[in-house]
Structure formats: structure tokens, C-alpha cells
C-alpha positions in Angstrom: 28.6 15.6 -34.5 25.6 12.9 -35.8 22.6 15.1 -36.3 19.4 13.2 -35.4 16.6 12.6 -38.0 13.1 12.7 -37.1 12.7 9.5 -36.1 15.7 9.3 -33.8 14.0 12.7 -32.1 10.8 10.8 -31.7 12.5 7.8 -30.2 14.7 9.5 -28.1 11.5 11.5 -26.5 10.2 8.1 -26.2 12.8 6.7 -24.5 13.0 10.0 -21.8 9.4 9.5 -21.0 9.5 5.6 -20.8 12.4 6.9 -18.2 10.3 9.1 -16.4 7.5 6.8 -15.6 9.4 3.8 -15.2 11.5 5.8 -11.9 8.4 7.2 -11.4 6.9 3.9 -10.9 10.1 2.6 -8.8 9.7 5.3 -5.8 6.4 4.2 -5.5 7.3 0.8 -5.3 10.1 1.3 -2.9 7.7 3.9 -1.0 4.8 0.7 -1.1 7.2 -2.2 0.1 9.6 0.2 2.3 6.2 1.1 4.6 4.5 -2.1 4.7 7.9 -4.0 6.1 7.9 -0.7 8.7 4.4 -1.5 9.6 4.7 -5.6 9.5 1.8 -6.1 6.6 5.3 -7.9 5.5 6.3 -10.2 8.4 9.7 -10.6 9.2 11.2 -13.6 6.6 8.5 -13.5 4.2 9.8 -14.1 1.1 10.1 -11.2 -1.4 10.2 -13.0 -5.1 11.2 -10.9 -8.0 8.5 -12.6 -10.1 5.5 -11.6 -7.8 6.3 -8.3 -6.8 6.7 -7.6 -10.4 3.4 -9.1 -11.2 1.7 -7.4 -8.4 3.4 -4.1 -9.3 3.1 -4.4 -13.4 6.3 -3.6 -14.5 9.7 -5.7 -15.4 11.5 -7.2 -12.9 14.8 -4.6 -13.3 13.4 -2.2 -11.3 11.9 -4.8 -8.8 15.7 -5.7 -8.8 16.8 -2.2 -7.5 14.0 -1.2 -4.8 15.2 -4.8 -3.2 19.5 -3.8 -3.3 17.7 -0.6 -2.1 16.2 -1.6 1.0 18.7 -4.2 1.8 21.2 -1.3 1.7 18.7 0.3 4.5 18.6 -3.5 6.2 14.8 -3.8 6.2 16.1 -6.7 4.0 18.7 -9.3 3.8 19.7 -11.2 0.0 20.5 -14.6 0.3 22.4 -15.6 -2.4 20.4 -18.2 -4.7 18.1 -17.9 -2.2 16.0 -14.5 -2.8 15.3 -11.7 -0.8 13.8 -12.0 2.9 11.8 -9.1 5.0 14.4 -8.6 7.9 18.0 -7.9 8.5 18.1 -5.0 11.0 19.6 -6.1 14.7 19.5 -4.7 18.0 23.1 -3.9 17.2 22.0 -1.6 14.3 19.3 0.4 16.0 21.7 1.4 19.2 23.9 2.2 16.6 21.8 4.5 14.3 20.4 5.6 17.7 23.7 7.1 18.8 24.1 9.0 15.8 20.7 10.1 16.0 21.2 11.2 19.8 24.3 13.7 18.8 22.3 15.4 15.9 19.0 15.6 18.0 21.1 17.2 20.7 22.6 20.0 19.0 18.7 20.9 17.1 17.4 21.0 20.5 20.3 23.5 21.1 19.0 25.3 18.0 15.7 24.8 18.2 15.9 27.0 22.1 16.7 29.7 20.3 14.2 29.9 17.3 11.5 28.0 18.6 7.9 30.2 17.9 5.3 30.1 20.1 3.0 27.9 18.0 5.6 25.4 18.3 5.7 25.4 21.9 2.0 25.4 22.4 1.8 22.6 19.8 4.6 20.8 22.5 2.3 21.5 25.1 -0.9 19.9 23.5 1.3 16.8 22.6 2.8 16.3 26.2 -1.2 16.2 27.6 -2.3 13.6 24.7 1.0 11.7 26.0 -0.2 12.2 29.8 -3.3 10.3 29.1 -1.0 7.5 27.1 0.9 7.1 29.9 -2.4 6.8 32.0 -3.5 4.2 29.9 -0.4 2.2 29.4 -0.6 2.5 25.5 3.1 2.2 24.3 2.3 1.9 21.0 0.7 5.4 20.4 3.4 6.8 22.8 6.0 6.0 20.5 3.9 8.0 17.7 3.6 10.9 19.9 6.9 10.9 20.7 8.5 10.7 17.2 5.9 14.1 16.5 7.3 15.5 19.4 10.9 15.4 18.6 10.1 16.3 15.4 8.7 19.8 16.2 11.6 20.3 17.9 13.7 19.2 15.5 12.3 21.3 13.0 12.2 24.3 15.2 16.3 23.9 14.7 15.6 26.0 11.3 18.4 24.0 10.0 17.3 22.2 7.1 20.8 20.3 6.4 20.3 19.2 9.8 16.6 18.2 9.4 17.5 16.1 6.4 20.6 14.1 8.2 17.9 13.7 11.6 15.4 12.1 8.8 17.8 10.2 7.2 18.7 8.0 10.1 15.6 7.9 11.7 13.7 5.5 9.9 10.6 4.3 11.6 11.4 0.2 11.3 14.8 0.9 13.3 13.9 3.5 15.8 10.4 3.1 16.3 11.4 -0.5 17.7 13.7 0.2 19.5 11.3 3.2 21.4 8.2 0.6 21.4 10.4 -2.2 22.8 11.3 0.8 25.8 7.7 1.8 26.1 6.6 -1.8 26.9 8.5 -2.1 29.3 7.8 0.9 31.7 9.7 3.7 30.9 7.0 5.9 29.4 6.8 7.8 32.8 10.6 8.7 32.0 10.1 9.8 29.0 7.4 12.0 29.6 9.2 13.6 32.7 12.1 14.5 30.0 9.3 15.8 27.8 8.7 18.4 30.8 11.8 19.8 31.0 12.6 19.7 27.6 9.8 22.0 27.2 10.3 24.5 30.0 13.7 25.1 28.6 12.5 25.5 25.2 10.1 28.2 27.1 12.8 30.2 28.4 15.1 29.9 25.3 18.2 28.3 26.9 19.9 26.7 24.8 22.8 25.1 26.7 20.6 23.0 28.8 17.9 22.6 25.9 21.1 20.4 24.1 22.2 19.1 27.2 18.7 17.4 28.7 17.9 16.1 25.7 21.2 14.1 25.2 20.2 12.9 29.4 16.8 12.3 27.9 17.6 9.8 25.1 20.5 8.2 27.4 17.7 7.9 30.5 15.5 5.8 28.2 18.1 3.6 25.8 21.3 2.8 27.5 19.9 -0.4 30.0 18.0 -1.8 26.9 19.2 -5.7 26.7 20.8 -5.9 23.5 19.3 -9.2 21.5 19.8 -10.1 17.7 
């Protein structure tokens, strides 16, 4: 085995720490471009050129090169080859599909979440469900939608399951459900959804599980399954 001299040491720290800071840098980039597509500062087919993101972000355009593969993997992007990269590649089609997978994992915290849920949690619920009262009142589909995604998410943490919690979060990113939900909102379902909110809650209350799971799955079916499908 090659033993390292001094100088090889000090390069090879140099090189860990160049590592470091250079994936540092890339999660913040990814976490930068990933949340402005999500809330449209990037419009949909805005170009996304190597050149000036790395400019803008001050760094080389390698890891520019893998935050893009990354969020075309997640289709808030599509590559066109010798084209670039363009905000926009997630379809109706994809959001009913992560929504399914969604619905199934949803369903069986809610079952979970009936029988750990504290208190605090409930109350919390109940505080949520008057704020989204007044939404409704008001017609404001856009906060809805917010309130709603906190909403499930007490429940879904209530589950106590964190595997579980981590598979709910990893299909439910905000640019593919959050349209999907806003698209509903707009068009008058709100009052459904908040009448599912009820019950949801009054069998969190009495700990029953069984029909916790099952009104949640009638819940997400109620509000998704007549939305026109458009690409």
C-alpha cells in the first residue's frame, strides 16, 4: 500500500472539502430552482440555460448539469435534446397517477393515525377545519389547497410511522398535487372536501380506525375521480 506524503494529505483534505461545499452548494441549488418552478417565479417553458444558472448561482456548470437530470427525473422539467432544458413536463396523466399512489398510503396513516393520534393533534385539526370554514366562505381555493395539504399532514404524521411519512412526502410534491387540488378547488368542490374534513375528524375523535382508513380513501375519490383529464 502507497503511503501518502504530506502534500498528498493536504490535497486530499482539499479535495474532501472542495466536495463538501460544492454538494453543499448543489442542494441549495436544486432546493432554489425545484421551489420557484413549484411556485411559477419559473413559468412553464422558460428556458433553463446551463450557462446562466451557473452564472447566477457561481459555480461550474457540472453541477448545474445534475440539479437539471434531477428535476427532469421529478418531471418539473423536460430535456430537449440540442435543445436545453425547459420548465414543464408533468401532465394530468402524471398527477392522477402519483395521486393514486398517494391515496393508498394516505389511507392506511389515517388507519394509523386513529389510533395514536394525541389530543394536540386533534385540536390542531379542529382549528384548521374553522380557518378552512371561512375559505370556503370566501371562495379562496388557493389558501384551501394550503390548508388542506397541513391538514393531511397532521394526520399523516399522527401515523407515527416514519417509513411511511417519508414514502407520503416523497410523492407528494407540491408542483404535482397541489395542482391537481387547486384545479378541484376552482371549480367548486371545496364544500366536499371540507364535509370529509368533518368526518375524518370525528373518527379520529373516537379512535376508529377502520373507518378513519376507509373515509379517507371516499374522501380523496369524492374530490379527484370526475376531474377532466387534459395534457
Amino acid at each position: 500500500m502507497t503511503k501518502l506524503n504530506f502534500y498528498d494529505k493536504i490535497g486530499e483534505s482539499i479535495q474532501i472539502v472542495y466536495n463538501m461545499n460544492t454538494m453543499k452548494k448543489q442542494d441549495f441549488i436544486y432546493t432554489t430552482l425545484k421551489d420557484e418552478i413549484i411556485s411559477g417565479v419559473l413559468p412553464s417553458d422558460m428556458p433553463l440555460r446551463e450557462i446562466d444558472l451557473a452564472n447566477r448561482f457561481e459555480v461550474s456548470r457540472t453541477p448545474i448539469r445534475e440539479v437539471l437530470h434531477q428535476l427532469a427525473v421529478e418531471k418539473l422539467i423536460r430535456i430537449i435534446p440540442n435543445s436545453g432544458a425547459f420548465v414543464g413536463a408533468f401532465t394530468w396523466e402524471d398527477a392522477t397517477e402519483v395521486f393514486e399512489v398517494r391515496q393508498g398510503l394516505e389511507v392506511f396513516a389515517a388507519g394509523l393515525a386513529a389510533s395514536r393520534i394525541s389530543s394536540e393533534s386533534i385540536e390542531k385539526l379542529e382549528e384548521l377545519y374553522t380557518e378552512m370554514k371561512q375559505m370556503v366562505e370566501d371562495n379562496d381555493g388557493e389558501k384551501y389547497a394550503k390548508a388542506d395539504e397541513a391538514f393531511h399532514e397532521i394526520i399523516n404524521q399522527s401515523s407515527g410511522n416514519n417509513f411511511l411519512i417519508e414514502m407520503i412526502h416523497s410523492v407528494n410534491d407540491r408542483a404535482k398535487l397541489s395542482k391537481l387540488r387547486r384545479y378541484s378547488y376552482q371549480h367548486g368542490t371545496m364544500s366536499i372536501s371540507l364535509k370529509g374534513h368533518r368526518e375524518i375528524i370525528d373518527l379520529l375523535r373516537l379512535h376508529d380506525s377502520e373507518n378513519a382508513a376507509k373515509k379517507m380513501g371516499e374522501h380523496g375519490r369524492a374530490l379527484f375521480n370526475d376531474l377532466p383529464i387534459t395534457t
